[in-house]
C-alpha positions in Angstrom: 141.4 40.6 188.7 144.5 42.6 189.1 146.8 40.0 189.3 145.4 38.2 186.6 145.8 40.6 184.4 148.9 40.8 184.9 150.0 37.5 183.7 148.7 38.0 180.1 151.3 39.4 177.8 151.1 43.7 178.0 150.1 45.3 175.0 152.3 48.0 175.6 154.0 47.2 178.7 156.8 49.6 177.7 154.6 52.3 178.8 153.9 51.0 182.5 157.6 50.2 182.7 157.7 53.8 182.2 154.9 55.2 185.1 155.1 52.3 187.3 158.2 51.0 188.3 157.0 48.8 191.1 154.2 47.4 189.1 157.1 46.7 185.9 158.4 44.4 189.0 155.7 42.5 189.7 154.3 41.7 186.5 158.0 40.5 185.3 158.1 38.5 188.8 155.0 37.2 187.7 155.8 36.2 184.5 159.1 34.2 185.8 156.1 31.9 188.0 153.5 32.0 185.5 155.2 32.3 181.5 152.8 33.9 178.9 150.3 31.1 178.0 150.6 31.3 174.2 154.3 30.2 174.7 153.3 27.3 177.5 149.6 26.2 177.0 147.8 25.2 173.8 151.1 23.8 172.3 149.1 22.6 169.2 147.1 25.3 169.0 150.3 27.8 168.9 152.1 25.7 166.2 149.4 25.8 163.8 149.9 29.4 164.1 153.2 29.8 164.0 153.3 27.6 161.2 150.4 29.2 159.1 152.3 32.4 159.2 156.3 30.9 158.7 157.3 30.8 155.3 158.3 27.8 153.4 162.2 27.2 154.1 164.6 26.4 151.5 168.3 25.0 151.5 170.5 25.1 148.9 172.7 22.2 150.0 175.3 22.5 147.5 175.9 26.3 148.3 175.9 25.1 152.0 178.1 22.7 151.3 181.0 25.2 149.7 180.1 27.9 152.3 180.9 25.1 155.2 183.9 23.0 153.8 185.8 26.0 152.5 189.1 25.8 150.0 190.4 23.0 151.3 187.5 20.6 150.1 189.6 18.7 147.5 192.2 17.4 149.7 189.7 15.7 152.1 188.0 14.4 149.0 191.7 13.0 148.0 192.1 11.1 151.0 188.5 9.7 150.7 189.1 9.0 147.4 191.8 7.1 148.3 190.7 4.6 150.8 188.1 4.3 148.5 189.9 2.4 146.0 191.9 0.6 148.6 189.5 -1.9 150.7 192.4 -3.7 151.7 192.9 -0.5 153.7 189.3 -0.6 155.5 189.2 -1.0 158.9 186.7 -4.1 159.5 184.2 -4.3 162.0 186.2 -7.0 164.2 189.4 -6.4 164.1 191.9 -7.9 166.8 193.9 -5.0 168.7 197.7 -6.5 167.4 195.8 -6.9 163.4 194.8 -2.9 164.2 197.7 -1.3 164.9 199.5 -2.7 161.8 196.6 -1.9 159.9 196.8 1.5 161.0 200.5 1.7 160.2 199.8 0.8 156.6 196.8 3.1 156.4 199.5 6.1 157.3 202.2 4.7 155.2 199.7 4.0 152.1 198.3 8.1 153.0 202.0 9.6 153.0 203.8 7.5 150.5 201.3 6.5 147.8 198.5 8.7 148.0 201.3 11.5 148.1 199.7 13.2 151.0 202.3 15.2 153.2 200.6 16.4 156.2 203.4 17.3 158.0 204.3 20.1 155.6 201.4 21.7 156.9 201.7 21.6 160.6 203.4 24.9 160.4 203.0 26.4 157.2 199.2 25.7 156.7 197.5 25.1 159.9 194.1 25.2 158.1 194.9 22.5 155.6 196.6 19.8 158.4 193.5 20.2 160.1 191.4 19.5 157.4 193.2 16.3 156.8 193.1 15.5 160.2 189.5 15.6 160.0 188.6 13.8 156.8 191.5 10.7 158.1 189.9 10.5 161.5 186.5 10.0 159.6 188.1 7.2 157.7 189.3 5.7 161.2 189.4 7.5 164.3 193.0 5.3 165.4 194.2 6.0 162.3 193.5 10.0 162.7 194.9 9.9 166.2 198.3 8.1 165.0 198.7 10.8 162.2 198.2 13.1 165.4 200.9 11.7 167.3 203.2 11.8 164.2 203.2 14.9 162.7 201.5 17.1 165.5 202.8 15.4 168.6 206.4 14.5 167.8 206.7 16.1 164.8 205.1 19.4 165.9 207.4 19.2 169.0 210.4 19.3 166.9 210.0 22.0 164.8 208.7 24.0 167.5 210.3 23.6 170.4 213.8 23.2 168.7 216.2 24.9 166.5 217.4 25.0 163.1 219.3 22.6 163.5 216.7 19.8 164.9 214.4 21.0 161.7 217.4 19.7 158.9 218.1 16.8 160.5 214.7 15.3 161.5 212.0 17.1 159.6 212.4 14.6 156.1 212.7 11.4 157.8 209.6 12.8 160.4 207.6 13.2 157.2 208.3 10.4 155.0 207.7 7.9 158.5 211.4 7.0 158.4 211.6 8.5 162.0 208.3 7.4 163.4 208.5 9.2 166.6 206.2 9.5 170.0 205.4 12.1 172.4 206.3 11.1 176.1 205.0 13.3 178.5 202.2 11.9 180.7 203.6 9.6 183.0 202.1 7.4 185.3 201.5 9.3 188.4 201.2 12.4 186.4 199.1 14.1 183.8 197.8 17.2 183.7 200.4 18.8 186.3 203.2 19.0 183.6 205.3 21.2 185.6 204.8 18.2 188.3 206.7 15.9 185.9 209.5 13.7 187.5 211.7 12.2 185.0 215.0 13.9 184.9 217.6 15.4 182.3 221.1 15.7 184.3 223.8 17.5 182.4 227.5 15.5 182.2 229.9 18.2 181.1 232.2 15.4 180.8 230.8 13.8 178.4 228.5 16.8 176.8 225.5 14.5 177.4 222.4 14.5 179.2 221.9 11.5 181.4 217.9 10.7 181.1 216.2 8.7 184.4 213.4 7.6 185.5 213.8 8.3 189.2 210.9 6.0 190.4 207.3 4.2 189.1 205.2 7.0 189.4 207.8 8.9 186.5 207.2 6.0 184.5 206.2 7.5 180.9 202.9 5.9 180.3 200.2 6.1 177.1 202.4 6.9 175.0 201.2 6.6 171.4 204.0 4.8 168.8 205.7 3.8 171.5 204.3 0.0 172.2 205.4 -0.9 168.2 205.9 1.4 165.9 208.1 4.4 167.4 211.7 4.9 167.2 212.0 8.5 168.5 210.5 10.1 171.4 210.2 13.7 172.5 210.7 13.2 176.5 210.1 16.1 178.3 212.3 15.8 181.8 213.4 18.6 184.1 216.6 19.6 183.3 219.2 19.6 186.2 222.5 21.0 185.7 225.4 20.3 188.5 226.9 23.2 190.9 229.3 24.1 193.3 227.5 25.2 195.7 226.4 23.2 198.6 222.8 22.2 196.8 224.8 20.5 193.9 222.4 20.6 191.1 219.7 23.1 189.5 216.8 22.8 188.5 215.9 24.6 185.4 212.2 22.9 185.4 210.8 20.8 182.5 212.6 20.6 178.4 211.8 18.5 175.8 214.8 16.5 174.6 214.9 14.1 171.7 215.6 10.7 172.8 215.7 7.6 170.2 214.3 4.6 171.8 214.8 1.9 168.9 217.6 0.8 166.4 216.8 2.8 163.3 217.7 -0.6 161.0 217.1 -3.3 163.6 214.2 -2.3 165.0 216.0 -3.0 168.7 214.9 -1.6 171.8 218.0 0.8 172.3 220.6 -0.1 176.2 218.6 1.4 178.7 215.1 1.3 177.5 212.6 -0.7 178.7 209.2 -0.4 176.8 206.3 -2.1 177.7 202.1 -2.6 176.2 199.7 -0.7 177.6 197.3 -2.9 176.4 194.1 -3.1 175.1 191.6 0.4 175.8 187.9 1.0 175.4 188.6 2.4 172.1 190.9 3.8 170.0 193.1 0.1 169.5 194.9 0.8 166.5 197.3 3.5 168.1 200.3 1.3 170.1 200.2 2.9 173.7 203.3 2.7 175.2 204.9 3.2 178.6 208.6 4.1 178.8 211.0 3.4 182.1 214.7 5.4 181.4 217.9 4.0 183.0 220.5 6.2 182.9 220.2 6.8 179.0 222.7 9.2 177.6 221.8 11.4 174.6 223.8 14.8 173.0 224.0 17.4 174.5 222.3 18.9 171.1 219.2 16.5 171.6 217.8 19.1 173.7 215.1 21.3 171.8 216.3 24.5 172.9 213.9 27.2 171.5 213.4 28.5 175.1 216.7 27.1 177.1 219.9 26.1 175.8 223.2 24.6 177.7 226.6 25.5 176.4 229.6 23.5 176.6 230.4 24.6 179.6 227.2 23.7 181.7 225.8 27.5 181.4 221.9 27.7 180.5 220.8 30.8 178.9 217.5 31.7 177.3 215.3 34.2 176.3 212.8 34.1 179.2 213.5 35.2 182.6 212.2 32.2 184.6 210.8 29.1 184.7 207.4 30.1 184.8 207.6 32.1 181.7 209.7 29.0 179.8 207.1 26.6 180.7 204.5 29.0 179.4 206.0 29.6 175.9 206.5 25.6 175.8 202.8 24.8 176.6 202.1 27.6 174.2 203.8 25.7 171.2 201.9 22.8 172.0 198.4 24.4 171.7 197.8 22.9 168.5 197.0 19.7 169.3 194.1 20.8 171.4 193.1 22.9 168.5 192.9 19.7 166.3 190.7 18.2 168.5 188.3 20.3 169.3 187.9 20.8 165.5 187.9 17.2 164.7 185.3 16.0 167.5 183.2 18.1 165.7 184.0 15.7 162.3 183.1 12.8 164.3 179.8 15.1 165.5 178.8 15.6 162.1 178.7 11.3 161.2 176.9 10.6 164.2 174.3 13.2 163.7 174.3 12.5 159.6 173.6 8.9 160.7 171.0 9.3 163.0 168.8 11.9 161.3 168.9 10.0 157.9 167.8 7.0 159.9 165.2 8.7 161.8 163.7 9.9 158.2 163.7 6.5 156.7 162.5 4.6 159.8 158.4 4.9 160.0 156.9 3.9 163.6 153.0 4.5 164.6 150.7 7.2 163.2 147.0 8.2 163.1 144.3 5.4 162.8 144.1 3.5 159.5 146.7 5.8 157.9 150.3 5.1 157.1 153.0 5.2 159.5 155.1 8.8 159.7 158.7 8.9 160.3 160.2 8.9 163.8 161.3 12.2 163.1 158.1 13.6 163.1 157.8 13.1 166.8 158.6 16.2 168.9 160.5 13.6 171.2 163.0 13.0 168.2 163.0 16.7 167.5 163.9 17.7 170.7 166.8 15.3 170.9 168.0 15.7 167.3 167.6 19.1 165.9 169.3 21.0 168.5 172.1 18.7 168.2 172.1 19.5 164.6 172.3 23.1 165.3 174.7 23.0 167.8 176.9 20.8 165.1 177.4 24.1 162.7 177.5 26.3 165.6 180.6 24.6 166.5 181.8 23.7 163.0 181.9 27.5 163.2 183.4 28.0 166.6 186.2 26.0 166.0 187.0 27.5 162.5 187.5 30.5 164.3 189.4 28.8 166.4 191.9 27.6 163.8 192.1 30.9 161.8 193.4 32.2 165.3 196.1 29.5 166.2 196.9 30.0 162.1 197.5 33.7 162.9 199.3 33.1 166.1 201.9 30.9 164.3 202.8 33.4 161.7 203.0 36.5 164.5 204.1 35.2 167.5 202.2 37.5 169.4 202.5 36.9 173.1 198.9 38.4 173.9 197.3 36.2 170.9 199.4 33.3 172.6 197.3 33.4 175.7 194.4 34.2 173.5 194.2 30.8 171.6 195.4 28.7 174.7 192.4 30.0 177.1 190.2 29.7 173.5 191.1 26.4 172.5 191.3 24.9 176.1 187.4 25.9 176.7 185.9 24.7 172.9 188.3 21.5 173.4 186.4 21.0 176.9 183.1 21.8 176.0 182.8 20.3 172.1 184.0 17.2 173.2 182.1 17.0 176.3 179.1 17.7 174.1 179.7 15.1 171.2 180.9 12.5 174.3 176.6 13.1 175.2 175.4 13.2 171.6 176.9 9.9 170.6 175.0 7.7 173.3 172.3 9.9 172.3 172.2 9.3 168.4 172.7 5.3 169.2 169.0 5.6 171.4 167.5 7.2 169.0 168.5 4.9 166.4 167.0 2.0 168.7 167.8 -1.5 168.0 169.8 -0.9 164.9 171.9 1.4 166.5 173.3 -1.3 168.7 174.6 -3.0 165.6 178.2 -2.8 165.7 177.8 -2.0 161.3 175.9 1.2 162.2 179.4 2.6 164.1 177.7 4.1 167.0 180.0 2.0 169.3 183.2 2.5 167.5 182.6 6.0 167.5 181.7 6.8 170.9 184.8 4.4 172.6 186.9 5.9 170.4 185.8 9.0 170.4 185.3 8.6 175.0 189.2 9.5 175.5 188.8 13.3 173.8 187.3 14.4 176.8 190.7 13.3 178.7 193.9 13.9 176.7 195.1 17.2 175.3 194.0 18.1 178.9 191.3 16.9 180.9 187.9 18.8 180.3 187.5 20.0 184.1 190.8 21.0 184.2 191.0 23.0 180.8 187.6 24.8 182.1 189.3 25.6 185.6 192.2 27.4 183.0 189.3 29.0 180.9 187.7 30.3 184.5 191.1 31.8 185.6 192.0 33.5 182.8 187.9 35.1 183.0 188.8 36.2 186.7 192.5 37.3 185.5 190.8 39.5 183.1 188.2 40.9 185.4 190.7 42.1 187.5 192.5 43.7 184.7 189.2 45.3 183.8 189.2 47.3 187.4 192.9 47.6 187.3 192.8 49.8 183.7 194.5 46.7 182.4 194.7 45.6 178.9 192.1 42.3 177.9 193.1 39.4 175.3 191.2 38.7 172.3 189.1 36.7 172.9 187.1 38.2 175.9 186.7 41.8 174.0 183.2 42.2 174.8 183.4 41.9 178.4 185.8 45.1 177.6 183.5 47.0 175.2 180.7 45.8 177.7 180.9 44.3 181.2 180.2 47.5 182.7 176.9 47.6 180.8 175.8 44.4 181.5 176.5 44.8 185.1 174.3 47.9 185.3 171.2 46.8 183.4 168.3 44.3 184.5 167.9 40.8 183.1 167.4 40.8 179.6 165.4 37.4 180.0 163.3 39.5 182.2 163.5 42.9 181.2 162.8 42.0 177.3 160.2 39.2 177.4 157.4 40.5 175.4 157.6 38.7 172.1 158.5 35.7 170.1 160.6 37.7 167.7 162.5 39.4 170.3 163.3 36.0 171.7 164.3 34.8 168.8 166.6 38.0 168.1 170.3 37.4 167.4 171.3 40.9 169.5 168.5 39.1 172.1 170.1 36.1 172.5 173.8 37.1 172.9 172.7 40.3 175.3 171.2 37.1 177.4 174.2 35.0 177.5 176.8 37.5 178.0 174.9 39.1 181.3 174.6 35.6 182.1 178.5 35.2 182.4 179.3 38.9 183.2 177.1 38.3 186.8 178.7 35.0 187.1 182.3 36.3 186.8 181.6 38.7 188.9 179.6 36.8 191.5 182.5 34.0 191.2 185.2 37.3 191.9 183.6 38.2 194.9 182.9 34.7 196.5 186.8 34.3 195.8 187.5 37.1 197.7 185.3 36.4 200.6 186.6 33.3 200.9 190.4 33.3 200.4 190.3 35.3 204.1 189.8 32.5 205.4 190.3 29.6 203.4 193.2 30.9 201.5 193.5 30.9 197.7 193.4 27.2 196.7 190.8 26.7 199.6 188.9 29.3 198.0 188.9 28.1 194.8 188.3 24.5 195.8 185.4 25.8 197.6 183.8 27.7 194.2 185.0 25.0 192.0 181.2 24.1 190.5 180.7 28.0 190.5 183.7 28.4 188.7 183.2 25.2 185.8 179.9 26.9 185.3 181.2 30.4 184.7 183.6 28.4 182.1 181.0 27.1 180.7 179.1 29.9 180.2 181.6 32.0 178.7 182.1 29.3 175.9 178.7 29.3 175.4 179.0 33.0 174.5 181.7 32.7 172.3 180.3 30.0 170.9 176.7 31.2 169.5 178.9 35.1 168.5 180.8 32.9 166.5 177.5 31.3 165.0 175.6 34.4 164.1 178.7 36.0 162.5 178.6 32.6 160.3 174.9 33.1 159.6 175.5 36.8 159.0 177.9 35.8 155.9 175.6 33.4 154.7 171.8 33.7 154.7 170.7 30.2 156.1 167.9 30.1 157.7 166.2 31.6 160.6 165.2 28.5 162.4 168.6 27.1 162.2 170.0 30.4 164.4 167.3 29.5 167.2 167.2 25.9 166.9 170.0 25.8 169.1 170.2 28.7 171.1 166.3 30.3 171.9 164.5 29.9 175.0 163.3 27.0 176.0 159.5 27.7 175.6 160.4 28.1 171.9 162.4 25.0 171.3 160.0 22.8 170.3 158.3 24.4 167.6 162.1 25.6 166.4 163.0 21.9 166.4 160.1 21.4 164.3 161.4 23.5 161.9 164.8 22.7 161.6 163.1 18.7 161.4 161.7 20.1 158.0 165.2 20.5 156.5 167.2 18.2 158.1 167.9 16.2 155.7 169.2 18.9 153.5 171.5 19.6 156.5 173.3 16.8 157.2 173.9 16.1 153.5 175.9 19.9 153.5 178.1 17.5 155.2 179.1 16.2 152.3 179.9 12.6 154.0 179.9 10.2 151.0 178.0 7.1 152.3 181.8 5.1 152.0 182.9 7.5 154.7 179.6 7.2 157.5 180.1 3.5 157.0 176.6 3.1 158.3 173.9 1.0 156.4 171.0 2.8 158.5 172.9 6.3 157.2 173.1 6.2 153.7 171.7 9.0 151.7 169.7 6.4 149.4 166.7 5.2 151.3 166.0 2.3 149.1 168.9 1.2 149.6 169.6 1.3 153.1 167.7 -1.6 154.2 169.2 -4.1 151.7 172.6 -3.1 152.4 172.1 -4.0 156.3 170.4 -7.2 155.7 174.1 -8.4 153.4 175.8 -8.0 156.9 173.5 -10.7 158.4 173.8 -13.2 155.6 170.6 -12.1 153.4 
């Protein structure tokens, strides 16, 4: 009778926490193998109730809609405007990969020159703004958003911030107006992620005042590089730079630059002596960019072609720079790059937001099955669909959220420069670029199943979306690798922490708090009694942080144990899972903060906040919830029906159906 007892929610179980500290064990023990049965059993029977007492919920989607697309609304409605009126522009459902790139080519040229859109103006001055036009021209074509990418962030972004003065007068008019269409050569074949690893080399001829660029073997071979197949006539080629000695080594290595390196006759068109530039050929997705691969033979450029922000070479042959050592140049280089991995992070959630829009008008209009002799109810009414849909839907503004945060930091690290802030946005961005994309890469095979048949339908731009969309979770920095940064810079941080150490941004409250969470018992467990507490803001972010406060320090310790006798990168090989997790977990943190500071600034709605992020046993009447303004949701979007694309998606019901059937002939 005891235990029974025991496994029915306390009335006040604060007071036997309080007299009996063994039995506050059991009974929490108990509740981990049994859970309360009015949040397990009797499903129906605890919705009804739930429901009787929840108020009705109301959406003001136009409000939503300001709150969510912010001050720079009327320039993405400018470039949807525009390929609006210009359906010669449109990117058709079959489209051959050679007819794609020079479709893309014109979309960018039509953007820039006719629609008088000048995104690179923006890459430094506005961050904000070039990401929201990143987003909106992605959403017209995801090719045509990753060309503008490699433009204006990529080559263009390299330029002005890894060079000088002197690089910005001469290159930034003709980067912006496409007269220099330029690429961004740093992957090469046998490497990727290890930059520092890179092989391709810069030798230094004082005779001359050149650099002599090679490619010393196959593997350096400069491979996917976007513009470079077609379009490209520039390339940021980033090379170690060796200078020649006199003592008996006979060359330095001052580890890896970025030098500007034209590859093409500005007039003719002509690959330049010494360049050989070959197709990568057709991908999974993603065919209107021209992927290139680049072999150098002994191609001599300026000596003032090397961008030399963080190293210079004089005359003479002697490097100077700012930064003590290679370590710390490579560092500040990477760091000026960052913003690429921003902008994607922030625009897979852009192509988050169609596929979701898509999916839950669909699942509204689409009726399937019901009770006996009535009509049939929409597949959305089944808690199946709920519980693959409306999480999704919360998670999309909880990252719309995340990654706005994200940009607001990387704006504010442009304009300060501040080293710590630096670090900040690179161990920030690296884990929302890993996670988001890994979590849209999911969401988009999802949102084609639950469309069913029709989702299959190449018109309905599930496919399109998720091959071109497939490659996110790989460039920029591949997601396992960007989490293993994310988990290092957690670990570098704990040590600080015990150290009296200073702690970035970012991780503040394992400053204000780690100690805290260390000490006290699982809030899961220690806090269980009610829905409302479960569904509790202060709840909910108390439970993930101890989550990843006893991870990092679980992860610290099994480092430690094992580096005796594995050393360190035995050690860390030998955590790795342990460690992705940790990542993981962490982001997750940041992630729903992030989302209830949003919701604090804005009233939304209650079920919206725990639709992604309460416990499980809660999740399907919370889904049920969200399900009942859906609709409202997605159209806060504010994706005009020419921009999803989809017939199944359109905001007009009565018309979805007849525009689908004009595709097959009807």
């Amino acid at each position: 009778m005891e235990t029974h007892k025991s496994l029915s929610p306390d009335p006040n179980p604060a007071a036997e926490d309080d007299d009996h500290p063994a039995a506050r064990r059991i009974h929490r023990l108990a509740l981990h193998l049994n859970p309360p049965q009015g949040l397990h059993s009797h499903g129906d029977l605890r919705m009804l109730a739930c429901a009787a007492k929840g108020k009705q919920l109301d959406v003001s989607t136009q409000e939503l809609t300001e709150y969510m697309r912010g001050k720079h609304r009327d320039v993405q409605e400018r470039v949807y405007e525009y390929f609006n009126s210009r359906p010669d522009l449109q990117t058709p459902i079959e489209i051959s990969k050679d007819e794609h790139r020079e479709l893309c080519m014109r979309q960018l040229l039509g953007l820039v020159r006719e629609a008088g859109i000048r995104p690179f103006r923006y890459v430094a001055e506005d961050p904000f703004k070039y990401f929201a036009i990143a987003e909106a021209v992605g959403s017209v074509d995801m090719s045509l958003g990753i060309k503008m990418g490699v433009q204006y962030s990529l080559w263009g972004g390299s330029v002005i911030n890894l060079g000088t003065k002197k690089h910005r007068d001469k290159y930034f008019e003709g980067i912006d107006n496409l007269e220099y269409p330029g690429c961004f050569a740093m992957t090469e074949l046998h490497h990727g992620s290890n930059v520092q690893g890179l092989q391709t080399t810069a030798t230094f001829d004082p005779l001359t005042d050149e650099f002599v660029i090679d490619t010393p073997n196959d593997g350096a071979i400069k491979w996917w590089i976007g513009n470079a197949a077609v379009h490209g006539k520039f390339a940021t080629v980033f090379a170690k730079l060796l200078l020649p000695t006199h003592d008996i080594k006979g060359i330095a290595d001052m580890g890896v630059h970025a030098f500007i390196v034209p590859i093409r006759d500005l007039k003719t068109h002509k690959t330049l002596p010494g360049i050989e530039i070959n197709d990568c050929g057709h991908k999974v997705g993603l065919n209107g960019v021209d992927n290139g691969a680049l072999r150098f033979r002994s191609v001599r450029i300026p000596r003032d072609n090397l961008l030399n922000r963080f190293g210079d070479v004089s005359r003479d042959g002697k490097y100077t720079s700012s930064l003590p050592s290679i370590n710390k140049r490579f560092a500040a280089t990477l760091g000026e790059l960052v913003g690429g991995r921003v902008g994607l992070g922030y625009s897979s959630v852009g192509v988050l937001k169609i596929a979701v829009t898509i999916a839950i008008r669909y699942s509204l209009l689409r009726q399937q099955f019901g009770p006996p002799k009535q009509p049939e109810v929409s597949i959305l009414d089944y808690q199946s669909h709920q519980h693959k849909l409306m999480p999704m839907l919360a998670s999309t503004y909880a990252f719309h959220f995340a990654t706005l945060h994200l940009v607001e930091k990387y704006s504010e690290m442009k304009k300060s420069h501040d080293e710590q802030l630096v670090g900040d946005v690179h161990a920030l961005s690296a884990g929302l670029k890993a996670y988001v994309t890994s979590f849209t890469a999911k969401s988009l095979s999802i949102c084609r199943e639950a469309c069913g048949g029709h989702g299959y339908a190449a018109v309905n731009r599930f496919g399109s979306l998720r091959n071109d969309h497939d490659i996110f979770q790989t460039f920029e920095g591949d997601n396992t690798v960007l989490l293993q940064q994310v988990a290092g810079d957690l670990l570098k941080q704990y040590q600080q922490k015990f150290q009296g150490g200073t702690f970035a941004v970012t991780w503040n409250y394992l400053r204000e708090s780690m100690n805290a969470y260390l000490s006290q018992p699982n809030p899961v467990t220690s806090r269980w009694e009610s829905e409302d507490h479960l569904r509790d803001p202060k709840f909910q972010l108390d439970a993930f942080r101890y989550r990843t406060s006893r991870l990092l320090q679980s992860a610290a310790m099994r480092l430690r144990k094992h580096s005796k006798t594995l050393g360190s990168f035995g050690a860390w090989n030998r955590c790795l899972n342990h460690l992705l997790t940790l990542a993981e977990s962490h982001i997750e943190s940041v992630i729903l903060e992030k989302f209830i500071e949003a919701i604090k600034r804005y009233i939304l709605v209650s079920a919206l906040e725990g639709g992604s992020f309460a416990i499980h046993k809660l999740t399907e009447y919370l889904s049920f919830q969200v399900r009942n303004i859906a609709r409202e949701l997605v159209d806060a979007f504010d994706l005009p029906d020419h921009v999803t694309r989809a017939p199944i998606g359109m905001q007009s019901t009565v018309e979805a159906y007849s525009q689908y059937t004009q595709y097959a002939g009807f």
